[in-house]
C-alpha positions as CSV (number, residue, x, y, z in Angstrom):
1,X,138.1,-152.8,-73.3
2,X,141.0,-151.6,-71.8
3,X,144.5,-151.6,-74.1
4,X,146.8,-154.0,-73.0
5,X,150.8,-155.1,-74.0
6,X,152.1,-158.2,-73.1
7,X,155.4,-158.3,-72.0
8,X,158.0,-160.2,-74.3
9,X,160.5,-162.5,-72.2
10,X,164.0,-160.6,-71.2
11,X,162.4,-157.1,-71.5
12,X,162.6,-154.4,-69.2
13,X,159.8,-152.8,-67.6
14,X,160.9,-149.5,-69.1
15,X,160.1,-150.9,-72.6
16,X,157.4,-152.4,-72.0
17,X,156.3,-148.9,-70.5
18,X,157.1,-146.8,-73.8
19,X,155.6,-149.2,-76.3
20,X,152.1,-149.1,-73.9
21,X,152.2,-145.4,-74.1
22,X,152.8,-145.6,-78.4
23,X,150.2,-147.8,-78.4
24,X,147.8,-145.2,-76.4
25,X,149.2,-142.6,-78.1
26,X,148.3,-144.1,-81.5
27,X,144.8,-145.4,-80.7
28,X,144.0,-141.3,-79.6
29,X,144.0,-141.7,-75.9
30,X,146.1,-140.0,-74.4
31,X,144.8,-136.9,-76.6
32,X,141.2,-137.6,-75.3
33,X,142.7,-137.7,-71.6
34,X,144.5,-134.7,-72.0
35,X,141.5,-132.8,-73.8
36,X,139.4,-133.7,-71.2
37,X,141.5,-132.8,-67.9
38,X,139.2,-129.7,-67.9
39,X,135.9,-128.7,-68.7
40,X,136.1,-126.8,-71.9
41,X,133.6,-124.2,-72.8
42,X,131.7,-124.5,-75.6
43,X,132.4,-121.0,-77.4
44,X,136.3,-122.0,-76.5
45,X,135.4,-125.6,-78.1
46,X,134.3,-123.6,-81.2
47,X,136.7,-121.5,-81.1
48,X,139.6,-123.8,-81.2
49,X,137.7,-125.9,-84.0
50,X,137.5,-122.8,-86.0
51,X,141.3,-121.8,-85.6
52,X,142.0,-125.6,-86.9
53,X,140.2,-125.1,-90.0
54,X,142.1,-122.2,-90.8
55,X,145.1,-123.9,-90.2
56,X,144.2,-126.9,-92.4
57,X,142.7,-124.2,-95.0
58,X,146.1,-122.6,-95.1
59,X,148.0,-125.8,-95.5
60,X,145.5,-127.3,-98.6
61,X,145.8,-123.7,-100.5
62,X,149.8,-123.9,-100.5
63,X,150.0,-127.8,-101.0
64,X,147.3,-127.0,-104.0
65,X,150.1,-124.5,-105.3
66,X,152.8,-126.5,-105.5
């Protein structure tokens, strides 16, 4: 089903533009679009998975120390 805004009497198309592209940006898709603009290896998929789970590690040791 394709995300859709309806437009509200008196607004500009400009607004109307930016709160379609928050509502993308919240539902994920413009993350999926962008992830998926090339083919990604699968050791690079890993890789980058890996990298994020450091990160995250990192950030739940010092919250847990505060």
């Amino acid at each position: 089903m394709a995300t859709e805004i309806k437009i509200r009497k008196g607004e500009s198309i400009e607004k109307a533009l930016r709160r379609l592209k928050k509502k993308l940006d919240r539902e994920g898709i413009m993350k999926d679009i962008r992830a998926k603009r090339h083919f990604e290896k699968p050791s690079e998929k890993r890789r980058r998975q890996a990298a994020r789970a450091r990160i995250n590690a990192r950030r739940a040791t010092y919250a847990a120390s505060l």
